[in-house]
Backbone of each chain as ProteinMPNN parsed JSONL, in Angstrom:
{"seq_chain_A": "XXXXXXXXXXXXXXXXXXXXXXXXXXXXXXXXXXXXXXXXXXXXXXXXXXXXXXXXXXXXXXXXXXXXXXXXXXXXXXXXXXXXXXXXXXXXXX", "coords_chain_A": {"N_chain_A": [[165.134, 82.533, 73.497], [166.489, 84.497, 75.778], [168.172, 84.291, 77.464], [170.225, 83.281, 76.76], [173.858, 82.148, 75.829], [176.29, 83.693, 74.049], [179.522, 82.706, 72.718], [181.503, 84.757, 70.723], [183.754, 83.93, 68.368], [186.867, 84.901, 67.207], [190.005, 86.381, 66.291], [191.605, 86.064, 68.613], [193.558, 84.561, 70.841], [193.554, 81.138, 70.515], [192.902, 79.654, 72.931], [191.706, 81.064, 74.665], [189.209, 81.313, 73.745], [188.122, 78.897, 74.418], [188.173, 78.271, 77.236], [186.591, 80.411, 77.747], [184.111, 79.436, 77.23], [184.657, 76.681, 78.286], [184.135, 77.577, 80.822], [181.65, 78.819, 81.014], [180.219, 76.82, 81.686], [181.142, 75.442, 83.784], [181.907, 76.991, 85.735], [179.74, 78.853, 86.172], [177.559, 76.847, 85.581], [176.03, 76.757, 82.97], [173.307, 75.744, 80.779], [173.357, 75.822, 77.805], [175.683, 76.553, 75.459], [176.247, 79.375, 73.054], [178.538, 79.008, 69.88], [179.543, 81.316, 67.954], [180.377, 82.466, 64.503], [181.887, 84.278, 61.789], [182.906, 83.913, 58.672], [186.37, 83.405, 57.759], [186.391, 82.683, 60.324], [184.974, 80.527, 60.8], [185.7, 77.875, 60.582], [187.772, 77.805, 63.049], [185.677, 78.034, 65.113], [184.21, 75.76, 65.027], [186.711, 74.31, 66.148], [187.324, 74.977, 68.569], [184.573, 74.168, 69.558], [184.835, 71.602, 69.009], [187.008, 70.649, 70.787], [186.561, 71.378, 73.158], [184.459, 69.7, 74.05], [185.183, 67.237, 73.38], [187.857, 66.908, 74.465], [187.886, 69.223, 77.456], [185.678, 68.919, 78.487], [184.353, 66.412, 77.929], [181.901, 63.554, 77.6], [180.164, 65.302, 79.084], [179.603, 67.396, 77.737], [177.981, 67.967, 74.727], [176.997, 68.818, 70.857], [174.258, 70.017, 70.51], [173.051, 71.337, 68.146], [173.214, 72.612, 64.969], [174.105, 75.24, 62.939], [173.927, 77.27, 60.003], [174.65, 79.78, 57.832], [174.41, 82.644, 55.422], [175.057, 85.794, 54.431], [174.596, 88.582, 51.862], [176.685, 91.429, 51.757], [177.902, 94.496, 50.845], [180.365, 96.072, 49.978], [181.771, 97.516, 48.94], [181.913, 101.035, 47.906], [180.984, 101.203, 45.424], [179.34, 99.633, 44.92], [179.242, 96.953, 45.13], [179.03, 93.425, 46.071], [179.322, 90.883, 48.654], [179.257, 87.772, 49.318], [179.094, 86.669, 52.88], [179.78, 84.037, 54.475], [178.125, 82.377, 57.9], [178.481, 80.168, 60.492], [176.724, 78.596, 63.202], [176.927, 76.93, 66.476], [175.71, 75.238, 68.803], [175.911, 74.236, 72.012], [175.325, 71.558, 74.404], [174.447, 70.825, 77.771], [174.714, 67.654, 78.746]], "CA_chain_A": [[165.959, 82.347, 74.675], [166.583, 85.524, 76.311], [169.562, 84.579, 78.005], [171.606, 82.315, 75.464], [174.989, 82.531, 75.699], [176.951, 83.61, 72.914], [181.042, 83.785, 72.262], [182.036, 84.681, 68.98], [184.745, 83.361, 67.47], [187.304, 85.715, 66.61], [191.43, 86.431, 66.31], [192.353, 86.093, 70.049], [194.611, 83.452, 71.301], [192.352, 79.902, 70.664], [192.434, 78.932, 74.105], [190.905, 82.046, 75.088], [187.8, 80.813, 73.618], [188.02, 76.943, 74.554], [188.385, 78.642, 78.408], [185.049, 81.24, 78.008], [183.206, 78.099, 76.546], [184.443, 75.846, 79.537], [183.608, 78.24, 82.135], [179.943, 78.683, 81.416], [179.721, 75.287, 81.78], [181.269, 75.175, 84.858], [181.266, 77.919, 86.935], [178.57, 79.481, 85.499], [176.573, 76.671, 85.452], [174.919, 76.81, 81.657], [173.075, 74.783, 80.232], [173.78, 75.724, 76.723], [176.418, 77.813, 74.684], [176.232, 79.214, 71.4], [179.489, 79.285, 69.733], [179.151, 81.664, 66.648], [181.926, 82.65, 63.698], [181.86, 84.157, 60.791], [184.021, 84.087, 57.13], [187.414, 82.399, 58.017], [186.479, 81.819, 61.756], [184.126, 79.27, 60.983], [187.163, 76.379, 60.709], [187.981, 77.872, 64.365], [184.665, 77.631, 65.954], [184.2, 73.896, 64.533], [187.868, 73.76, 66.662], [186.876, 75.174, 69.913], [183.453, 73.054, 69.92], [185.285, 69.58, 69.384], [188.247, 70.731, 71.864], [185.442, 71.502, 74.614], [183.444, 68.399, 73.829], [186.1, 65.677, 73.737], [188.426, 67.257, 75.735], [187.65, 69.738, 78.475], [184.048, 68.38, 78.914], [183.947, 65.128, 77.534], [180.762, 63.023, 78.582], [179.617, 66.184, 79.614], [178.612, 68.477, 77.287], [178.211, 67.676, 73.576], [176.749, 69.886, 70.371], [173.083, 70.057, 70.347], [172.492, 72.272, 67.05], [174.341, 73.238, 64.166], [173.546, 75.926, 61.627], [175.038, 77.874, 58.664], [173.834, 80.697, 56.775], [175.396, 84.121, 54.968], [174.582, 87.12, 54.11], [175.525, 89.534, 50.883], [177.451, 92.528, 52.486], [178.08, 95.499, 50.805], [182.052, 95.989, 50.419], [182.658, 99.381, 48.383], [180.469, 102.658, 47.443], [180.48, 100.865, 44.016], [177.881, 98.645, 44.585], [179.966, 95.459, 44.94], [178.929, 92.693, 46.853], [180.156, 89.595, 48.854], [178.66, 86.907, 50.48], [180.292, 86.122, 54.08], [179.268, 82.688, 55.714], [178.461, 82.452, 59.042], [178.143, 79.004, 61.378], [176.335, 78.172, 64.976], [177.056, 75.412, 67.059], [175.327, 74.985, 70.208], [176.846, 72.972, 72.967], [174.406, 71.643, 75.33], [175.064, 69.453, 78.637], [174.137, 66.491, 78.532]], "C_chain_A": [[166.655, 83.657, 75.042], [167.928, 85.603, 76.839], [170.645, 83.494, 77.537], [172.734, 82.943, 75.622], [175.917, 82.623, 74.983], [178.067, 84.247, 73.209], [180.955, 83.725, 70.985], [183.093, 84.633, 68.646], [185.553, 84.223, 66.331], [189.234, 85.638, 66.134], [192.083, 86.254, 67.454], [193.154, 84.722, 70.081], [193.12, 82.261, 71.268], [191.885, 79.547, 72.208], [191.849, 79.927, 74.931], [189.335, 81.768, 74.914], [186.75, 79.376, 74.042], [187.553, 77.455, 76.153], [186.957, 79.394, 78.398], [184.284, 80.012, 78.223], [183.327, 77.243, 78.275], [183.792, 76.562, 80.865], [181.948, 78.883, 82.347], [179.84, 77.871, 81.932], [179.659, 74.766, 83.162], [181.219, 75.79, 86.037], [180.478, 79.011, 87.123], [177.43, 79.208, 85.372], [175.358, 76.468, 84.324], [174.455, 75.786, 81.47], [173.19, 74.578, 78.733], [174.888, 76.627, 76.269], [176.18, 77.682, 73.387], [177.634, 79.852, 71.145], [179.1, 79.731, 68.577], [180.821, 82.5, 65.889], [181.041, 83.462, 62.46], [182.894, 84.377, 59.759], [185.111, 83.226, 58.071], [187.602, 82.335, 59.233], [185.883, 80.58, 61.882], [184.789, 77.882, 61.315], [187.417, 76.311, 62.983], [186.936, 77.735, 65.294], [184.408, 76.313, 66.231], [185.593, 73.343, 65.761], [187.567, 73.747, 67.825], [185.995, 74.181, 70.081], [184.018, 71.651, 70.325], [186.334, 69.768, 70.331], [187.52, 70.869, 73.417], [184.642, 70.033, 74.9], [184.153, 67.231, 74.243], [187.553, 65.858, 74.489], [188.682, 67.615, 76.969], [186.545, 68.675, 79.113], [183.756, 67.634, 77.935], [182.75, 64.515, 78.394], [180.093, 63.979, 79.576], [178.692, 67.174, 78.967], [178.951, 67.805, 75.757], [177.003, 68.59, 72.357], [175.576, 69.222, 70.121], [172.52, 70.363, 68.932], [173.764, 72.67, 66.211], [174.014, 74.141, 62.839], [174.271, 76.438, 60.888], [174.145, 78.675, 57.781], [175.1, 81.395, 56.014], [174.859, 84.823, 54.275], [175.57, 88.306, 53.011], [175.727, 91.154, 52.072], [178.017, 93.275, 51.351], [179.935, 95.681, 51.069], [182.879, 97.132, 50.142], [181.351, 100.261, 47.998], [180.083, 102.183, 45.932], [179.53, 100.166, 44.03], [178.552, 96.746, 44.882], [179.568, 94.23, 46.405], [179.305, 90.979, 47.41], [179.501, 89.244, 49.865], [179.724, 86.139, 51.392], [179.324, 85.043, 54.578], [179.088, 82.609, 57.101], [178.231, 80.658, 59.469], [177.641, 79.687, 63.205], [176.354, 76.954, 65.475], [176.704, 75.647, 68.71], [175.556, 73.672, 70.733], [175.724, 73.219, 74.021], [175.204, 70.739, 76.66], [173.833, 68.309, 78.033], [173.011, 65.701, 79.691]], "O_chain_A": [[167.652, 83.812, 74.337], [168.687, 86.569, 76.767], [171.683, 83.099, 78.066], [172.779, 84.172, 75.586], [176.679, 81.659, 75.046], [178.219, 85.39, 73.639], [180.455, 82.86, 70.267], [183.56, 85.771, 68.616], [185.267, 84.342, 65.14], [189.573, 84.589, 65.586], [193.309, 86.281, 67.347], [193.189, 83.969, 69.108], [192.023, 82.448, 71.796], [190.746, 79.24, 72.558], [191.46, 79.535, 76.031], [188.459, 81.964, 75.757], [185.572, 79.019, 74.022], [186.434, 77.023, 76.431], [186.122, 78.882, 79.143], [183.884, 79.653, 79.331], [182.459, 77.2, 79.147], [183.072, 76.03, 81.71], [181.322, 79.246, 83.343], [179.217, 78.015, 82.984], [178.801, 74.063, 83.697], [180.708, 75.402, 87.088], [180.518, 79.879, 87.996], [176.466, 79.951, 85.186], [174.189, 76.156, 84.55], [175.006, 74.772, 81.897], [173.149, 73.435, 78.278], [174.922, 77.663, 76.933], [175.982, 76.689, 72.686], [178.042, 80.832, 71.767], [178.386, 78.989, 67.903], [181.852, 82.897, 66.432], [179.839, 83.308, 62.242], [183.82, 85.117, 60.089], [184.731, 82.489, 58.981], [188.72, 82.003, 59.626], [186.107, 79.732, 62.746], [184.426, 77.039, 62.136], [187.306, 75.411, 63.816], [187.269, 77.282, 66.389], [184.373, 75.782, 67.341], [185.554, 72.201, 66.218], [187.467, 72.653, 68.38], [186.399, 73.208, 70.718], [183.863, 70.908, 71.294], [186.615, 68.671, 70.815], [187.957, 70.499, 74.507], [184.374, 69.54, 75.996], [183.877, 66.446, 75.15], [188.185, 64.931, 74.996], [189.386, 66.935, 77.715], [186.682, 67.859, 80.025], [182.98, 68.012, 77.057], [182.561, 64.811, 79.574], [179.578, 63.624, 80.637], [177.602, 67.632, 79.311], [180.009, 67.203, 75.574], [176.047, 69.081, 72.958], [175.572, 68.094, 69.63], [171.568, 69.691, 68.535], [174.903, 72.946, 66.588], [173.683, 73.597, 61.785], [175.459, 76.132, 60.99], [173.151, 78.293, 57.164], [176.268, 81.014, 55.946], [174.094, 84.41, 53.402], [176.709, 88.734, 53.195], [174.955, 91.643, 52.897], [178.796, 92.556, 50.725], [180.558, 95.455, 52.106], [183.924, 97.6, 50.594], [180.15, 100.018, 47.879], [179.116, 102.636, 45.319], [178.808, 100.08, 43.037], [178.012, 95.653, 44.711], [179.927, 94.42, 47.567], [179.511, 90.052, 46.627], [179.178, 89.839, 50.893], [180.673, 85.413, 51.095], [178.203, 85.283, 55.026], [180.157, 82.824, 57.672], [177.772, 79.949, 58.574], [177.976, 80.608, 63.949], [175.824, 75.986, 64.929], [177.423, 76.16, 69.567], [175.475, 72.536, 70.265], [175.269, 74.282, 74.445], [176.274, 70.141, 76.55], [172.805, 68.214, 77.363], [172.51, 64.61, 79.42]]}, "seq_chain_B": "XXXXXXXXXXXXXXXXXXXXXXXXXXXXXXXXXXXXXXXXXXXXXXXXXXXXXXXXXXXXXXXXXXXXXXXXXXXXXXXXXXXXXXXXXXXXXX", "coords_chain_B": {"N_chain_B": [[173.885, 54.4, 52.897], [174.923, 53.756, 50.248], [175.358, 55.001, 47.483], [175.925, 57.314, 48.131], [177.137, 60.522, 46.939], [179.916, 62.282, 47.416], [181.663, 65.546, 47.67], [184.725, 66.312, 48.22], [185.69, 69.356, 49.799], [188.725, 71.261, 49.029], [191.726, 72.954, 48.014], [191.446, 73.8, 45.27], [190.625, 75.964, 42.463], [187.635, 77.842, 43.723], [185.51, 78.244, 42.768], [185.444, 75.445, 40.885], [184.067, 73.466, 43.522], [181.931, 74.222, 43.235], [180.727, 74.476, 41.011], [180.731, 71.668, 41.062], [179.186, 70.358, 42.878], [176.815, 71.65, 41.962], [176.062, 70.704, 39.485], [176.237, 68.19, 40.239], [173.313, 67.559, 41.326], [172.318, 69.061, 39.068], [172.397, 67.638, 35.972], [173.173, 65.165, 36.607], [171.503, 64.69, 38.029], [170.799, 64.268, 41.001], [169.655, 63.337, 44.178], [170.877, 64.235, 46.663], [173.746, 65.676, 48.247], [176.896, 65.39, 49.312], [179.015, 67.409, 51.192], [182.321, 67.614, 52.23], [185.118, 68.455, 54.803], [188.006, 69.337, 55.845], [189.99, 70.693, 58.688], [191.591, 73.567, 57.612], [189.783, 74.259, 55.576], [187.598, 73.86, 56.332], [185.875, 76.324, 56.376], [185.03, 77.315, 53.75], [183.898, 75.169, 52.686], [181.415, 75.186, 53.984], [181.053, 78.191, 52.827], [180.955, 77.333, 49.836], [178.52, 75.29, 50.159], [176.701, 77.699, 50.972], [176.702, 78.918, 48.74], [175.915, 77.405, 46.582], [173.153, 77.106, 47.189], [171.94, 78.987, 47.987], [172.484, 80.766, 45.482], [173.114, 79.404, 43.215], [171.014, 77.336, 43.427], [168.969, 78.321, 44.87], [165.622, 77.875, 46.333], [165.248, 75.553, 45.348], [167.224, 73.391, 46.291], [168.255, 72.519, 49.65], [170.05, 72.754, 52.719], [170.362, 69.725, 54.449], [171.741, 68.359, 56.608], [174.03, 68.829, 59.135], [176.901, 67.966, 60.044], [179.976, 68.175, 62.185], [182.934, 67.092, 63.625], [186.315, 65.509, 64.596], [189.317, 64.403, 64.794], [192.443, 62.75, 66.433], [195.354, 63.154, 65.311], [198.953, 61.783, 64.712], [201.352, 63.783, 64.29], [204.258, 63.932, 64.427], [207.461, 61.842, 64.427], [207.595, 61.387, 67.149], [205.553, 61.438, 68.872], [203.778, 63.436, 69.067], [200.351, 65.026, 68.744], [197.868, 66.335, 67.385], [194.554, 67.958, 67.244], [192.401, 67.291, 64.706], [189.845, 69.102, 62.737], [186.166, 68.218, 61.45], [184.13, 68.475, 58.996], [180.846, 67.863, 57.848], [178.757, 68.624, 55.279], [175.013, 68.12, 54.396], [173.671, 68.386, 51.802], [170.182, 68.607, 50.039], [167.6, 67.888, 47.859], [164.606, 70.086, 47.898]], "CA_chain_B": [[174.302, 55.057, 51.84], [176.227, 53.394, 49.073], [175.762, 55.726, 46.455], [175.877, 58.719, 48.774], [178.036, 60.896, 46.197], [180.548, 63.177, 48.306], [182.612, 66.356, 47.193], [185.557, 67.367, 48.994], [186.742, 70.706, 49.531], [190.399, 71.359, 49.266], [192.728, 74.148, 47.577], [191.312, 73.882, 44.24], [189.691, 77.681, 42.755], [186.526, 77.755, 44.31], [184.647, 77.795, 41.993], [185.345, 74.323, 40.485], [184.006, 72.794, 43.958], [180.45, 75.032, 43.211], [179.939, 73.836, 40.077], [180.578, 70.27, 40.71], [177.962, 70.356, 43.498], [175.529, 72.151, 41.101], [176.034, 69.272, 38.278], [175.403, 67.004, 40.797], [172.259, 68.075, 41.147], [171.654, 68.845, 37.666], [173.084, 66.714, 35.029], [173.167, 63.637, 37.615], [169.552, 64.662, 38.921], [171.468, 63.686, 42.733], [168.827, 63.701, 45.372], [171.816, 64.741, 47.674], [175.397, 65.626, 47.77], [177.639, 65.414, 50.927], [180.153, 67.897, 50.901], [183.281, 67.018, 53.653], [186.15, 69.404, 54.342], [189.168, 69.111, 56.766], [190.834, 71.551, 58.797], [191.024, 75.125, 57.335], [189.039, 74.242, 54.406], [185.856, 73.68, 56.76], [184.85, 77.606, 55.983], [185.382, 76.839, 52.534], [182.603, 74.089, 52.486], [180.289, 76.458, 54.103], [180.968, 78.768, 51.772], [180.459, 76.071, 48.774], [177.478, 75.363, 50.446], [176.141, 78.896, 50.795], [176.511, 79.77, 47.253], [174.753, 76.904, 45.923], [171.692, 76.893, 47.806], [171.194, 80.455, 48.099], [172.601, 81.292, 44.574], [172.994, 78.907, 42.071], [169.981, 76.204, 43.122], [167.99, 78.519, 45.492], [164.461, 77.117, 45.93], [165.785, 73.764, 44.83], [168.165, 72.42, 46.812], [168.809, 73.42, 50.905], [170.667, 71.568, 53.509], [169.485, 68.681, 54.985], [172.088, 68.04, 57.895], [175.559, 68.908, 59.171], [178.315, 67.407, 61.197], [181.186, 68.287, 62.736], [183.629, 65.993, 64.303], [187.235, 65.687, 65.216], [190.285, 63.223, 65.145], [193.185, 63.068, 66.876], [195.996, 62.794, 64.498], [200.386, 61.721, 64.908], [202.149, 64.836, 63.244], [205.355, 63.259, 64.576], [207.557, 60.491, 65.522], [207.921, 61.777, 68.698], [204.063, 61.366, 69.419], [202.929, 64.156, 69.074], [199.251, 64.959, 68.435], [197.419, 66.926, 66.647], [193.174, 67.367, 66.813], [192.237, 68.219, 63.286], [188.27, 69.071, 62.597], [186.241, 67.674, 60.154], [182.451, 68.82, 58.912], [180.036, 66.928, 56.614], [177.264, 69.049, 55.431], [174.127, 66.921, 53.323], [172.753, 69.031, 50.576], [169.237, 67.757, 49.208], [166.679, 68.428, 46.671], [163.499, 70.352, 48.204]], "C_chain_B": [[175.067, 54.4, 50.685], [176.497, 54.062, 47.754], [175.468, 57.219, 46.718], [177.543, 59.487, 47.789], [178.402, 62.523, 47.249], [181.523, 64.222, 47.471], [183.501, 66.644, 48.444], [186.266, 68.378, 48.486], [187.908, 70.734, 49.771], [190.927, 72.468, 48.39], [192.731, 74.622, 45.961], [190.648, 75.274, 43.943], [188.008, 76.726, 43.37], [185.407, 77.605, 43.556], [184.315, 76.484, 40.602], [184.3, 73.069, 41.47], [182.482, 72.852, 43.977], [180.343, 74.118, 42.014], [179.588, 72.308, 40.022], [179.782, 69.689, 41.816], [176.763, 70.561, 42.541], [175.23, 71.089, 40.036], [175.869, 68.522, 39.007], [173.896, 66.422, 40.633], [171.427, 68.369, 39.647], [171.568, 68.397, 36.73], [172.844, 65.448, 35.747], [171.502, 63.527, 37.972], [169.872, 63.706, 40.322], [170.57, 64.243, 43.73], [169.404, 64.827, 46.572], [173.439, 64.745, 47.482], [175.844, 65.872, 49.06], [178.886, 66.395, 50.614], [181.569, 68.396, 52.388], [184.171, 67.834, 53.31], [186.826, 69.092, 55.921], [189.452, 70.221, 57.355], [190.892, 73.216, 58.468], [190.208, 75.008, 55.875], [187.142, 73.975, 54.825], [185.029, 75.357, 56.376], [184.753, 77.635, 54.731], [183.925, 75.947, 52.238], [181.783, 75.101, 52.633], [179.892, 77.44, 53.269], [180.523, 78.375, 49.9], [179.193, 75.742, 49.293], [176.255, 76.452, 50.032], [175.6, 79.314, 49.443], [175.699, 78.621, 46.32], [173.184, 76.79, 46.532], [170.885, 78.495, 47.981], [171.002, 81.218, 46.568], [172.268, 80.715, 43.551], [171.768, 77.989, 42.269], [169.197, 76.508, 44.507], [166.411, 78.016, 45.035], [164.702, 75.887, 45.564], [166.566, 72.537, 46.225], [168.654, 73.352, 48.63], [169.274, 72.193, 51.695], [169.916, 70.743, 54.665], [170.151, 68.521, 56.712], [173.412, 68.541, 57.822], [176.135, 68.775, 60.57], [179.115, 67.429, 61.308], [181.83, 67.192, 63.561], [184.935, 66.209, 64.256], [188.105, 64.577, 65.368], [192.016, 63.692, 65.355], [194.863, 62.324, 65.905], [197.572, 63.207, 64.916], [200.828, 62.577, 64.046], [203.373, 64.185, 63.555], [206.005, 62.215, 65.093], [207.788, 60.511, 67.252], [206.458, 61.331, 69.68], [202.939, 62.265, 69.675], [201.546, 64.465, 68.731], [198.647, 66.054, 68.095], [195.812, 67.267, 66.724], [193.054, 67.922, 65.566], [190.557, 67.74, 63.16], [188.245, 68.871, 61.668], [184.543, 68.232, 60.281], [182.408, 67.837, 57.466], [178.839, 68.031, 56.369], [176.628, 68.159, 54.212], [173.275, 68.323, 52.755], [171.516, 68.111, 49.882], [167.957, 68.564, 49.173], [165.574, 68.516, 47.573], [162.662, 69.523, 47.83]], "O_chain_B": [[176.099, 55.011, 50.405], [177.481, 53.859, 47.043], [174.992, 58.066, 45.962], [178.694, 59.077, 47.945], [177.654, 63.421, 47.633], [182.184, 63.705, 46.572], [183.067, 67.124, 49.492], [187.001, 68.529, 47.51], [188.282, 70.204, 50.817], [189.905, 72.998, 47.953], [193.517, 75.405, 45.427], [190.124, 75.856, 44.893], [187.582, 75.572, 43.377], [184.469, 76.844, 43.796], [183.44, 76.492, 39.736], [183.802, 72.091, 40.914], [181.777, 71.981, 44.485], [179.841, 73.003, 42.153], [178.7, 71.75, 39.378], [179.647, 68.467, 41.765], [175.876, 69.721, 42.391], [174.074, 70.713, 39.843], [175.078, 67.707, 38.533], [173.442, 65.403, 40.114], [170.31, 68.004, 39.279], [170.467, 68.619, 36.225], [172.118, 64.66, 35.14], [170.685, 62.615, 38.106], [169.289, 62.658, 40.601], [170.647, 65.41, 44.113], [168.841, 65.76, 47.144], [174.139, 64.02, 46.774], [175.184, 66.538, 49.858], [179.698, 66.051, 49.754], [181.537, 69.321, 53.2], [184.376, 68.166, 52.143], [186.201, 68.699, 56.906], [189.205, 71.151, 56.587], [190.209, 73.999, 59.127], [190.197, 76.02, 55.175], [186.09, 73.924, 54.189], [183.823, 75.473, 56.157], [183.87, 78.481, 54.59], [183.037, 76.356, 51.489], [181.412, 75.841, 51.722], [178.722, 77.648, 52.948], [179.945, 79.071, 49.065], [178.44, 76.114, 48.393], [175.314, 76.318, 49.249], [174.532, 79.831, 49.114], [174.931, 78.98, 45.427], [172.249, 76.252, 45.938], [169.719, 78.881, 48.058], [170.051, 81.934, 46.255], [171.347, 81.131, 42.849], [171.28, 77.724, 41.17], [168.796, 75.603, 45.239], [166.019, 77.817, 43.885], [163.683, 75.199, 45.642], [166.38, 71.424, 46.718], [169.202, 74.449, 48.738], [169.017, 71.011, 51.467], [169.108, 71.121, 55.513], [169.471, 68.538, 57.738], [173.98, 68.713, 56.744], [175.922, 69.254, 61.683], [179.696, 66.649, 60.554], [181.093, 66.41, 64.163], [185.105, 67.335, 63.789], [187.686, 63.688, 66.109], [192.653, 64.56, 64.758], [195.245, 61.156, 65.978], [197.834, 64.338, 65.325], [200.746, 62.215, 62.872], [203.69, 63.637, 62.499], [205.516, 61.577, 66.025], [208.073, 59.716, 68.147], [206.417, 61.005, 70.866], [201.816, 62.135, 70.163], [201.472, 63.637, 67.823], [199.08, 66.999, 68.754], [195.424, 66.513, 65.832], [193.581, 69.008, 65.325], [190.071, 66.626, 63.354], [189.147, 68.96, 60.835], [183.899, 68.363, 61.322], [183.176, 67.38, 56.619], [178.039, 68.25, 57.278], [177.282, 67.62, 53.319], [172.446, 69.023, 53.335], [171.775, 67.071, 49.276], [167.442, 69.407, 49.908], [165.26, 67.481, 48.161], [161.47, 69.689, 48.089]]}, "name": "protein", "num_of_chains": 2, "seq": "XXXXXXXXXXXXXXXXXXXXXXXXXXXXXXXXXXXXXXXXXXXXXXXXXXXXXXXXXXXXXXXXXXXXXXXXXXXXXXXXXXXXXXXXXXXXXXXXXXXXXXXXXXXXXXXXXXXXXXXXXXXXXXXXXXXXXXXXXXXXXXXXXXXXXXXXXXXXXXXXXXXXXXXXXXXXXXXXXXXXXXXXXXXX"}
């Protein structure tokens, strides 16, 4: 999908992200979003999704897909490594 | 489901909520394990997730399904409300 739409899920004010999310939807027109996070955004992505879904755009749009991986990352010149989690949640219309 | 055996994540070290996924699985010989988390402990699951399927019971064991969801919960007598997220992910034996 070439033109998927991805926010990522970061430190900004929450409703900054609930607001991107709604406004594909609506005056944008999408037909899907991908909401993506990773390490201790994941809780907040999961928040945005159900705050768009059963709030903003209830009976409108609801989550199509949901994935979860993570990847070892590299953290010091010593060699030390740490696996960060990520999540995807695609919101489709309905 | 009636003997769908569930872990929840919560504030315990982390690595008590890994192993007692992994003994599910190995000691129990558990087709599947559900592992449910609340609130800010949903990256937490993920992460409990991650590390058994990639680390401790790669090739064995990968996730089957996961669900997010959402309830609207009274923090006060006043009426206030609250949404607090909720994920399920289903771990099961390749």
């Amino acid at each position: 999908m070439a033109d998927q739409i991805v926010i990522y899920i970061g430190n900004k004010p929450f409703m900054n992200y609930v607001t991107a999310v709604v406004m594909q939807f609506t005056s944008q027109d999408a037909k899907e979003v991908l909401i993506k996070a990773r390490g201790r955004f994941i809780a907040r992505a999961v928040d945005v999704a159900e705050v768009v879904r059963k709030k903003f755009l209830s009976d409108q749009v609801d989550i199509s897909k949901i994935k979860i991986d993570s990847e070892e990352r590299q953290v010091d010149q010593g060699g030390k490594k740490r696996r960060v989690s990520t999540i995807e949640i695609l919101l489709a219309k309905k």
